[in-house]
MIKE-606581 format. One record per residue (C-alpha): residue number from 1; residue in three letters; z, y, x. Coordinates in steps of 0.05 Angstrom, whole numbers. Example, Ala and Ser with C-alpha at 12.3 -4.5 7.8 and 13.67 -1.06 7.14 Angstrom:
BEGIN
+-----+---------+--------+--------+--------+
| num | residuo |     c3 |     c2 |     c1 |
+-----+---------+--------+--------+--------+
|   1 |     Ala |    156 |    -90 |    246 |
|   2 |     Ser |    143 |    -21 |    273 |
+-----+---------+--------+--------+--------+
This chain:
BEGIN
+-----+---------+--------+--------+--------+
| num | residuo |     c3 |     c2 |     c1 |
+-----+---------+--------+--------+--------+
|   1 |     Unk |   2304 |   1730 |   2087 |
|   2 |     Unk |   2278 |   1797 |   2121 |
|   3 |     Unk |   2318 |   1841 |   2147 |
|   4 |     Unk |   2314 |   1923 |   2162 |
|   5 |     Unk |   2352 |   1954 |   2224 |
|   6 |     Unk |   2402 |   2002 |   2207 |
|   7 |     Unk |   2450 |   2046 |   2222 |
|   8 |     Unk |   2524 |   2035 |   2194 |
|   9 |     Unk |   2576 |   2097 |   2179 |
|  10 |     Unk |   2625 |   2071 |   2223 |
|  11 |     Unk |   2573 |   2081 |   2283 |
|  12 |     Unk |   2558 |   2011 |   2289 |
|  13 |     Unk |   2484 |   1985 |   2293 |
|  14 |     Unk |   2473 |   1933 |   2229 |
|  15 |     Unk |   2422 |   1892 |   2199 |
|  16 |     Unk |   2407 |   1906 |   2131 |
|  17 |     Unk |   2391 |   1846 |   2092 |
|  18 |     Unk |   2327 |   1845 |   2042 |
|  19 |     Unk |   2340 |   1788 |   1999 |
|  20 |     Unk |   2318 |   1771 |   1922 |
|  21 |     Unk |   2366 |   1784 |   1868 |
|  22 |     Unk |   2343 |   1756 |   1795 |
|  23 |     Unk |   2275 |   1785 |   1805 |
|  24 |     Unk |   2219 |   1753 |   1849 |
|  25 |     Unk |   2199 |   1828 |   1860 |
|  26 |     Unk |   2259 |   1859 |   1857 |
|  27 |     Unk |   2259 |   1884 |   1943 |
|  28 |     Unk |   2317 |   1931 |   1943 |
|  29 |     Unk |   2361 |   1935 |   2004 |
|  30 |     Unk |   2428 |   1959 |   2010 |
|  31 |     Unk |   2465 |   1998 |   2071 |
|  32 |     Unk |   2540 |   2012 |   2066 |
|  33 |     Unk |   2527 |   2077 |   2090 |
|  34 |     Unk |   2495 |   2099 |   2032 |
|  35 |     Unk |   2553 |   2091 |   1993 |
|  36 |     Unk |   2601 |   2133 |   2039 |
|  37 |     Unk |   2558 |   2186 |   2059 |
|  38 |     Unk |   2510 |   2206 |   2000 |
|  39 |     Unk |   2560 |   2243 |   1961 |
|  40 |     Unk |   2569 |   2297 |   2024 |
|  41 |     Unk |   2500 |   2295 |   2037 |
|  42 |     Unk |   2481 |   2310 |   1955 |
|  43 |     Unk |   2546 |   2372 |   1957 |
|  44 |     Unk |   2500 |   2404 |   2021 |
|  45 |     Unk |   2422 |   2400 |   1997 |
|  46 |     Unk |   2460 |   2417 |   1921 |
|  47 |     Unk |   2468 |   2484 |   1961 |
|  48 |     Unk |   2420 |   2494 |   2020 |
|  49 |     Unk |   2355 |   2463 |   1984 |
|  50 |     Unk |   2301 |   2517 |   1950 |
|  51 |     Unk |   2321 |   2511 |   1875 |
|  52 |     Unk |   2249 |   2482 |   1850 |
|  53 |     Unk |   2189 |   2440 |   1894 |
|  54 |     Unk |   2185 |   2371 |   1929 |
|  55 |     Unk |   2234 |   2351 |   1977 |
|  56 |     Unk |   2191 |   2304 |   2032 |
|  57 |     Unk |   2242 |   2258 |   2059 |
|  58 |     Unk |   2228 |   2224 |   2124 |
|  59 |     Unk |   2249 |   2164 |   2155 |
|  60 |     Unk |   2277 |   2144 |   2074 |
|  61 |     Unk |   2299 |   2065 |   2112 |
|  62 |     Unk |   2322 |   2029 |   2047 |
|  63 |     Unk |   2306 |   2081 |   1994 |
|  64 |     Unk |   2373 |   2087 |   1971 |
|  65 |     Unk |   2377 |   2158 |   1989 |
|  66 |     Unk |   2320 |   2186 |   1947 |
|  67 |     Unk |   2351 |   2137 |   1886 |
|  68 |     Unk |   2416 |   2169 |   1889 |
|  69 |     Unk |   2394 |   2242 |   1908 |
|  70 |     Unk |   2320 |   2245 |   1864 |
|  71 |     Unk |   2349 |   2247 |   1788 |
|  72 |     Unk |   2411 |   2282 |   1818 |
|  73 |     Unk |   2365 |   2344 |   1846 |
|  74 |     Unk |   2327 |   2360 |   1789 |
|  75 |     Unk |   2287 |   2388 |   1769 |
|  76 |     Unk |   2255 |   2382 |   1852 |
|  77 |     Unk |   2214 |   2317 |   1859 |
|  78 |     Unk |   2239 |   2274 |   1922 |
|  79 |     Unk |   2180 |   2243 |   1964 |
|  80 |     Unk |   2203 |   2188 |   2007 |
|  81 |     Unk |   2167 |   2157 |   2066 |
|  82 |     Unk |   2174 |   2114 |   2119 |
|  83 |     Unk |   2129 |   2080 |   2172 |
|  84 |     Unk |   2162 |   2009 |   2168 |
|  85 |     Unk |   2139 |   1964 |   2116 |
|  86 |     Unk |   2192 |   1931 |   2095 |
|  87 |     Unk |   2224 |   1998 |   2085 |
|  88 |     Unk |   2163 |   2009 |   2033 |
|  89 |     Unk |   2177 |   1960 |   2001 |
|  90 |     Unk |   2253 |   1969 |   1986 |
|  91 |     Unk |   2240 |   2050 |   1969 |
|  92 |     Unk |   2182 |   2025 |   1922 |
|  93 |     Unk |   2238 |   1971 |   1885 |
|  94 |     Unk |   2293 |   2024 |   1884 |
|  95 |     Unk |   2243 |   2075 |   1858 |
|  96 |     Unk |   2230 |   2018 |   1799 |
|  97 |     Unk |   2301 |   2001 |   1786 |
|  98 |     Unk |   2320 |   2073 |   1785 |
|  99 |     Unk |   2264 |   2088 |   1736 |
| 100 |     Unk |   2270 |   2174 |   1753 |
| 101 |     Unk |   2210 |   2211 |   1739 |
| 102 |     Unk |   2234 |   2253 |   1796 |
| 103 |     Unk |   2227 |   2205 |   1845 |
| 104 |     Unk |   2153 |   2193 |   1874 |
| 105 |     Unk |   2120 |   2131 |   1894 |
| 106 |     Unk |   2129 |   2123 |   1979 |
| 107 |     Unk |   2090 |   2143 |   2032 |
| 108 |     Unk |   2069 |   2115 |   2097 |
| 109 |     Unk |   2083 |   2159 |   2153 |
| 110 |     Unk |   2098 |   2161 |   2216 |
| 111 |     Unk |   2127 |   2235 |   2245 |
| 112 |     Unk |   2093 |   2221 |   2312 |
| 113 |     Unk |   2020 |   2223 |   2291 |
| 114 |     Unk |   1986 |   2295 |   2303 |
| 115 |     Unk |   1970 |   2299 |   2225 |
| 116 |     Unk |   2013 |   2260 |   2168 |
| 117 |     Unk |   1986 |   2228 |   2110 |
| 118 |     Unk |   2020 |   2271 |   2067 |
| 119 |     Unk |   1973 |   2319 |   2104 |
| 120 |     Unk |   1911 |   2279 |   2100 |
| 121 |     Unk |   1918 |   2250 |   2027 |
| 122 |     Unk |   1974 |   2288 |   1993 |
| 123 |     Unk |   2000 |   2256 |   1932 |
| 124 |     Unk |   1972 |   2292 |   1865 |
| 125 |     Unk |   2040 |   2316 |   1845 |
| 126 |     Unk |   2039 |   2368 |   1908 |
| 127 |     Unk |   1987 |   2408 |   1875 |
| 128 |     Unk |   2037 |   2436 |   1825 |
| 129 |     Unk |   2103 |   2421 |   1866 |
| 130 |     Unk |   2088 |   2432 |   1929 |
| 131 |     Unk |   2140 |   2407 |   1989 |
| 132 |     Unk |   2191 |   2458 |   2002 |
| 133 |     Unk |   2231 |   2424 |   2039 |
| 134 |     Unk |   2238 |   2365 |   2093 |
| 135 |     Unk |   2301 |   2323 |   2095 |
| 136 |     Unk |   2315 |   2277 |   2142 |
| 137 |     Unk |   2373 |   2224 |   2151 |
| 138 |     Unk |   2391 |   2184 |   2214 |
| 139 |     Unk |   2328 |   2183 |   2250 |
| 140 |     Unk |   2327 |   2225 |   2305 |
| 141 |     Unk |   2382 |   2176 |   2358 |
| 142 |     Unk |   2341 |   2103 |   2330 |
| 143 |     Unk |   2274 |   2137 |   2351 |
| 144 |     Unk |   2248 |   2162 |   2415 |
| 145 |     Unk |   2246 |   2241 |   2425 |
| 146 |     Unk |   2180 |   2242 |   2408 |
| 147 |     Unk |   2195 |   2228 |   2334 |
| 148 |     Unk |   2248 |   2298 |   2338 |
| 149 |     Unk |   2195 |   2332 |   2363 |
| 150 |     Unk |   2140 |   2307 |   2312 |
| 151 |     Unk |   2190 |   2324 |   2260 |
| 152 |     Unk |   2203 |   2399 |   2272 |
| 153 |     Unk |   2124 |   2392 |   2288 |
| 154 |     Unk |   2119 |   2369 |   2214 |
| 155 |     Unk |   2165 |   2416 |   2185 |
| 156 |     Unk |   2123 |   2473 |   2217 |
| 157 |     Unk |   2059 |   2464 |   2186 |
| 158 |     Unk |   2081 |   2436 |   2118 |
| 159 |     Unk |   2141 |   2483 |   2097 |
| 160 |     Unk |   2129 |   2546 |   2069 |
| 161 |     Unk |   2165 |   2605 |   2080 |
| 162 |     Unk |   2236 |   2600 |   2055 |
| 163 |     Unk |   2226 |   2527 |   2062 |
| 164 |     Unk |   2286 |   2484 |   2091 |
| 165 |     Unk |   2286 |   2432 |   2137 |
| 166 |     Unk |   2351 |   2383 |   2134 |
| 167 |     Unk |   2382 |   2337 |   2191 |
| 168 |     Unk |   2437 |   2286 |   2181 |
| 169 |     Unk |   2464 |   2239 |   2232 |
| 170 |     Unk |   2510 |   2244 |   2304 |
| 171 |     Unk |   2498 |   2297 |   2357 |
| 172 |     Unk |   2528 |   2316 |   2427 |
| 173 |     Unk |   2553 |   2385 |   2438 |
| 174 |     Unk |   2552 |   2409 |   2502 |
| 175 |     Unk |   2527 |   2348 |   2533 |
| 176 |     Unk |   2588 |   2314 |   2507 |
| 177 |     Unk |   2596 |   2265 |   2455 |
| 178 |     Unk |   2647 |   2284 |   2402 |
| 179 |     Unk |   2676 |   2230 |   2389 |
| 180 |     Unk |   2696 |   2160 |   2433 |
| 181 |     Unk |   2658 |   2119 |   2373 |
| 182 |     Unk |   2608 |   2166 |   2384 |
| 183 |     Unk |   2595 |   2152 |   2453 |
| 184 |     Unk |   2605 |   2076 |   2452 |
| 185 |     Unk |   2551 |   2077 |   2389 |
| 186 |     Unk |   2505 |   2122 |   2440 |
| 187 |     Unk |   2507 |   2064 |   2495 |
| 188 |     Unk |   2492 |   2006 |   2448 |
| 189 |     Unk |   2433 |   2048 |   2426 |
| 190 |     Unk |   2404 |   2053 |   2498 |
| 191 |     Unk |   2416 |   1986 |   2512 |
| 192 |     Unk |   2382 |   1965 |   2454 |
| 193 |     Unk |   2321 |   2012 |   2475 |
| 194 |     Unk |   2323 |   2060 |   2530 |
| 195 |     Unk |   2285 |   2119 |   2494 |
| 196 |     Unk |   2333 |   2119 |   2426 |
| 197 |     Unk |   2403 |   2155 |   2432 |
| 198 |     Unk |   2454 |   2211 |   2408 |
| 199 |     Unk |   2417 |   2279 |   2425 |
| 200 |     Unk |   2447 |   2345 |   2443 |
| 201 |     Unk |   2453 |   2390 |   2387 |
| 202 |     Unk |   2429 |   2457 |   2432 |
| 203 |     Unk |   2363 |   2403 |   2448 |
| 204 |     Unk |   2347 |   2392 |   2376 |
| 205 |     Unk |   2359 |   2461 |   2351 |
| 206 |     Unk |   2319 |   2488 |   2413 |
| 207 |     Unk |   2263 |   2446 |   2393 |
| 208 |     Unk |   2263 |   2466 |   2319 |
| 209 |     Unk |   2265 |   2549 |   2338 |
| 210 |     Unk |   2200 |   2527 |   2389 |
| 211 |     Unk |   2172 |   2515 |   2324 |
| 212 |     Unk |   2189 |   2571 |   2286 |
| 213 |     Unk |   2238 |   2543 |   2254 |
| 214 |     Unk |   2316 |   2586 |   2242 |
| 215 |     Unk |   2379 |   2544 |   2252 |
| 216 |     Unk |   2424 |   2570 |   2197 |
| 217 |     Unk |   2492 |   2527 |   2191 |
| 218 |     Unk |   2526 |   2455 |   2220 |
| 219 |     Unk |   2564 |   2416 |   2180 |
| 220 |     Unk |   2615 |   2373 |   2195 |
| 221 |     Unk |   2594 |   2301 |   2149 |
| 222 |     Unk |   2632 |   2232 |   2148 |
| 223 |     Unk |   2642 |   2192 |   2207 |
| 224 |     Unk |   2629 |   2240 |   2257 |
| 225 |     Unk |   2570 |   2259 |   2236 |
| 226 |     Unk |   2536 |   2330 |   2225 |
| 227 |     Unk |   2491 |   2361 |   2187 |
| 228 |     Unk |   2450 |   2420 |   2215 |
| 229 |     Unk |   2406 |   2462 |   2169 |
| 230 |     Unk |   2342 |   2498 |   2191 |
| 231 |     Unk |   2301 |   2548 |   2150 |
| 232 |     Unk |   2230 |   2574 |   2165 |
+-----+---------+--------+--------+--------+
């Protein structure tokens, strides 16, 4: 049995399990938090996402996202990535099982490198829907900084104007946590690895206008979560 590290609603670190169901290539894997918070998520990118294009979603962890959102957004395809394998592997199985034509096949990729493969090999679909927007879902406290600012780095060169470029997950305000689950969650994260953690909110969105990149709204999401929208 593999397993995928994860991040649970509640603020709690978990393991998601990858396991075999009936089928010997059936790889899906399954995160509570994708049941509680993907309704929210779909009511904000219904609204805030350009009405037509590829959404590139980064850091996709079990796929279950893209599954849910992908036949849900249409007619916008939804290109998921990810630079673990066994990540792959469950997006690819929940791409099967969910059978959308609006969901595309995943990508390696990993936000720190100077030039993505999207960049470097873009998928054939991109000629005649190209990405208009980046989404991207509790990645930026279970990475180091570097990944936030590959990210916005990302979202500069890819979007196009009057693209949109999506955050999800727990921020500090002020320098202060905003919750007491919040900050607990924060200090099992550092002790887990030093360079992951709950970042500021002014730090992210300073980092996204170095790159040309408008904040436009923060949402308030499940679980003390936020969601902070950027347009370029």
């Amino acid at each position: 049995m593999d397993a995928l590290f994860g991040l649970g609603e509640d603020g709690q670190l978990l393991t998601i399990n990858c396991y075999m169901i009936e089928d010997h290539n059936d790889r899906r894997q399954f995160a509570t938090a994708t049941q509680r918070n993907r309704e929210p998520i779909l009511q904000v990118l219904s609204r805030v996402l350009p009405p037509k294009g590829t959404v590139l979603e980064v850091a996709s962890g079990t796929g279950e996202h893209g599954a849910f959102l992908a036949p849900r957004l249409s007619p916008r395809f939804w290109l998921p990535s990810d630079p673990n394998p066994l990540a792959i592997e469950s997006i690819e199985s929940w791409r099967r099982y969910t059978g959308s034509d609006r969901l595309l096949e995943p990508l390696c990729l990993d936000v720190r490198e100077p030039q993505w493969t999207v960049e470097r090999t873009p998928p054939p679909q991109l000629q005649e829907q190209p990405i208009g927007a980046l989404v991207c879902i509790n990645m930026i406290h279970i990475s180091p900084w570097e990944a936030c600012l590959g990210l916005v780095a990302g979202a500069q060169r890819l979007l196009p104007v009057g693209g949109v470029l999506y955050l999800y997950g727990p921020y500090k305000e002020g320098g202060r946590h905003t919750s007491p689950s919040n900050e607990g969650f924060d200090l099992m994260l550092r002790d887990r690895d030093p360079s992951w953690g709950i970042r500021d909110q002014e730090a992210v969105i300073a980092a996204a206008e170095e790159r040309g990149l408008r904040f436009q709204e923060m949402l308030e999401m499940p679980a003390n979560n936020r969601s902070l929208v950027f347009g370029k």
